[in-house]
C-alpha positions, 0 to 999 in steps of 0.5 A: 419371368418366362423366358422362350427355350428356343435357341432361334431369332428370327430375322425380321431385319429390324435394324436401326437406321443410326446416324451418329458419329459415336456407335459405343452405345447402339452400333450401326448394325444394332438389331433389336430381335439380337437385344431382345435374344441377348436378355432371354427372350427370345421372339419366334417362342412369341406368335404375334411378334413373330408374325409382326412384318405381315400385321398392320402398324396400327397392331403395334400396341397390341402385340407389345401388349400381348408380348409383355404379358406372354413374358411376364405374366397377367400380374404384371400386365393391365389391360383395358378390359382388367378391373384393375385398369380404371384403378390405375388410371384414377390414382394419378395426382391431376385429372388431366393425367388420369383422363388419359388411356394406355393400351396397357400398364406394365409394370416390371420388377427390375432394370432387365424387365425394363431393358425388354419393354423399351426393346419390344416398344422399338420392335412394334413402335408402340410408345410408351410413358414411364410413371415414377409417382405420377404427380405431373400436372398436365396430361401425357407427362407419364402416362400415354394415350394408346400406348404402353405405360410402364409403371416402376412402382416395383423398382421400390427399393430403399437399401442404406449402404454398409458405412450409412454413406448412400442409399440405393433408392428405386424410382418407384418409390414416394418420397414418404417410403424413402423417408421411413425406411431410413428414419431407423438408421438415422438418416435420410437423402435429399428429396421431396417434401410432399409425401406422395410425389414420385422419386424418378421425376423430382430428381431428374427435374432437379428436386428441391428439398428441405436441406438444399440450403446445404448440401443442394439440390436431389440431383446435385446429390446422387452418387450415381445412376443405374440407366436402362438405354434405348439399345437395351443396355443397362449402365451406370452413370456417375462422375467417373463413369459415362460422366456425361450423361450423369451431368444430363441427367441431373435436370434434363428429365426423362430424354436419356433412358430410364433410371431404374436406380438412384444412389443417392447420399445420405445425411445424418438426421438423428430419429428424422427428427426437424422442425417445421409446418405451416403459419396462415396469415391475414391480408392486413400483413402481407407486407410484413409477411414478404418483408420476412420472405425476403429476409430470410432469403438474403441471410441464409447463407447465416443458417442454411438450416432454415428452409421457406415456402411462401404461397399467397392464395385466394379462398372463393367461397369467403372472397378471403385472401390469405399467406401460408408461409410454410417453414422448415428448419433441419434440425429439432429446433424450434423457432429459431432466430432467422425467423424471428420476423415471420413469427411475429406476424400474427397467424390465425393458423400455426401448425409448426413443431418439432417433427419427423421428416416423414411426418412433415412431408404428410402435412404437405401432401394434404394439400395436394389433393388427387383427383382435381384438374391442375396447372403448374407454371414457373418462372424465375427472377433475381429476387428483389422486395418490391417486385416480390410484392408486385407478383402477389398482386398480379396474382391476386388481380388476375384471378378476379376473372376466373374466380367463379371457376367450380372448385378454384384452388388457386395459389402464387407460391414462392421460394428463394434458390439461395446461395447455397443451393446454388453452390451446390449446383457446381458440385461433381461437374455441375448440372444442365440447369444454367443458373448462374451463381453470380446473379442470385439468389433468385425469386422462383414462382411457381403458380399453381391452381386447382379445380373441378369443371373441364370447361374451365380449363381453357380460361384458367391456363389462360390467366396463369399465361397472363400472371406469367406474362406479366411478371416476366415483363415486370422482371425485364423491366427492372433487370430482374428476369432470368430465363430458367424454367424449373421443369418440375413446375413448368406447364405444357406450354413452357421450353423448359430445355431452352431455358438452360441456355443454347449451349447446354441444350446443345450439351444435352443434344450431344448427349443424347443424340450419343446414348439414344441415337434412334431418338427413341427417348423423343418419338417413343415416349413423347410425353414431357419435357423433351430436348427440341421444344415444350410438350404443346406449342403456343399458348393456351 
């Protein structure tokens, strides 16, 4: 990092206008040019910066630009003229996402890097996205149109502390990273199950995990968090420390900073070694295949060690509906008697054996292919039998009008949020997420669709708005709904912050409104889920 040797700042007057009650983390008088100097950098060593009250606002992303890569180096900054750029932008998940076009990418190496891009954002008012795996489905979650994208694929740390208790866990990591580097010490944390999905994003939506039967939800599992604020201000949030913004940020997405380092706990998990993989099911048992769905959703407070995913999906070009009923149990067991009822179903594919975390994880991401145009939806619901099946065939009947579509990959998947998980939920505080334990376990959908042609996209967002209606509705009128989005399957059209409940949007307002008093996390980094509404509005 290169940093100014002048001992000047110049007095632009930059000061944010603050209308908080609590000044603890940016005062009245914070003045970004003295954060700026505060952390080495100094701006009358830089000329575009220097020069900034005389340019036109529309230069702001420029002159960040420049500025990083003055501070930084050219390694460390991408611009659009940079052969590296359409290399970056192509390795998003969806093509929605890789479609978009930042100013420039960034790519800090640590927490202070990070404190100096957001300051220079505020100093420009150029925005910005942080992109953690890039897995969203929609455009602008984590990347941004003309503006600064930083990228933390540097922050890619994975240290086990000394007594094996937590990990120190960057957000740059992939969840395939976390998982190998601590299978040698025979441990693992609570994270993702597609090997290729970012940590920063799974776990500030929530991140469900294999063990969560047990010991919960990713963010009802991390120790504590390492946040860079909008002032510039690197803190820690934990139970004992800014507790409350460590209750926000478990669920409430990316409205309170940027977590440059994640302790999380860590659990025994001899060679990562588990069982699991897949079972592909034909039509003439689908009954039988949400009988067993069900089942295992009631009874696993009886082995929490087993873990389901259940996707019901529709193959075009052989006009073939199948169940792909995903397994998992948390240790090196195979077929055991909780799933007794799925393994007498006849599967014409059955991938399922004793395996490692990481290898598992592999197996899931085959399915999530880059490079396609996706969709997410979420809604959930106290789980029931009959309308569990109801949902498949509201799937399966809604999706006979876009069938045609060029490359559909659709699918209806399901899983239980079961009593442990939710359990789980009220440890260390409790998190935002507002469901309450009394009236689960819970049916969670997460539609979910595939495909190739743009000029579909209209028509496809168009039938999952329809299956989600329309579910929604069933689940009213059998006293079955309830409101809670999960934000790391929501869509672009979906509030997932109201669907806490007022009081805990309230709760997160307050928090926010606290630690980032400007707004910088709701006007400069627009993308994703924020506080006062979703990321489009209407329907599609």
């Amino acid at each position: 990092m290169l940093f100014s040797s002048c001992t000047a700042a110049l007095a632009l007057g930059l000061v944010a206008l603050v209308s908080a009650q609590d000044t603890t983390f940016e005062p009245l008088d914070f003045n970004i040019t003295d954060a700026l100097l505060d952390q080495g950098v100094n701006i009358s060593a830089l000329p575009e910066l220097e020069s900034l009250v005389t340019r036109s606002s529309t230069a702001g992303c420029s002159i960040a630009c420049d500025s990083l890569r003055i501070l930084f180096g050219s390694s460390s900054v991408i611009k659009q003229s940079d052969a590296s750029y359409n290399g970056f932008t192509d390795s998003y998940w969806s093509a929605q996402q890789g479609s978009v076009d930042p100013f420039c990418i960034f790519k800090p190496s640590n927490a202070p890097s990070v404190s100096i891009a957001i300051l220079i954002s505020r100093l420009t008012q150029c925005p910005f996205a942080a992109k953690s795996g890039g897995h969203a489905a929609f455009a602008g979650a984590s990347n941004i149109e003309g503006g600064i994208t930083i990228s933390l694929e540097r922050l890619d740390t994975v240290q086990l502390s000394g007594n094996k208790k937590t990990a120190d866990v960057g957000p740059g990591n992939k969840w395939f990273d976390v998982y190998t580097a601590l299978q040698p010490s025979g441990v693992t944390v609570i994270g993702g199950r597609v090997s290729g999905i970012g940590v920063g994003g799974l776990t500030t939506g929530g991140g469900i995990s294999f063990f969560s039967n047990i010991y919960g939800w990713a963010c009802d599992n991390v120790a504590s968090y390492e946040v860079v604020t909008a002032s510039g201000l690197i803190i820690t949030a934990s139970p004992s420390e800014n507790s409350d913004l460590y209750w926000a940020l478990r669920g409430g997405g990316n409205n309170f900073g940027i977590v440059s380092k994640f302790t999380m706990n860590a659990i025994s998990l001899p060679g990562g070694q588990m069982w699991g993989g897949g079972r592909v099911i034909l039509e003439d048992n689908f009954d039988a295949v949400v009988n067993a769905f069900y089942n295992v959703g009631v009874n696993s407070p009886s082995d929490p060690n087993a873990a389901q995913i259940l996707s019901f999906a529709y193959v075009p070009s052989a006009d073939l509906k199948v169940a792909a009923a995903d397994l998992q149990y948390a240790k090196p067991v195979a077929n055991a008697p909780i799933f007794s009822e799925y393994l007498a179903i006849p599967a014409i594919s059955d991938t399922t054996r004793v395996r490692t975390l990481a290898d598992l994880t592999q197996e899931f991401n085959a399915s999530n292919p880059d490079g396609l145009r996706e969709t997410y939806w979420a809604a959930t619901y106290k789980l029931n039998k009959a309308h569990t099946a109801k949902v498949r065939d509201i799937f399966f009947e809604e999706i006979q009008s876009i069938k045609d579509a060029a490359g559909l990959v659709p699918a209806a998947t399901l899983q239980v949020i079961t009593q442990g998980q939710l359990a789980a939920m009220s440890k260390n505080g409790g998190n935002p997420l507002g469901l309450p334990a009394s009236n689960g376990p819970y049916l969670l959908l997460n539609m979910n669709m595939m495909w190739t042609n743009p000029a579909d996209d209209t028509r496809i967002l168009q039938c999952n708005q329809r299956i989600i209606d329309r579910t929604v509705a069933l689940g009213k009128s059998m006293g079955l709904f309830e409101d809670y989005i999960y934000m790391n399957y929501a869509s672009q059209y979906q509030d997932v912050i109201a669907s806490y409940g007022a009081t805990n949007k309230a709760k997160l307002q307050s928090i926010a409104a606290k630690y980032d008093p400007t707004g910088v996390f709701q006007t400069l980094e627009p993308g994703y889920f924020k506080l006062n509404g979703p990321p489009v509005s209407g329907k599609p």
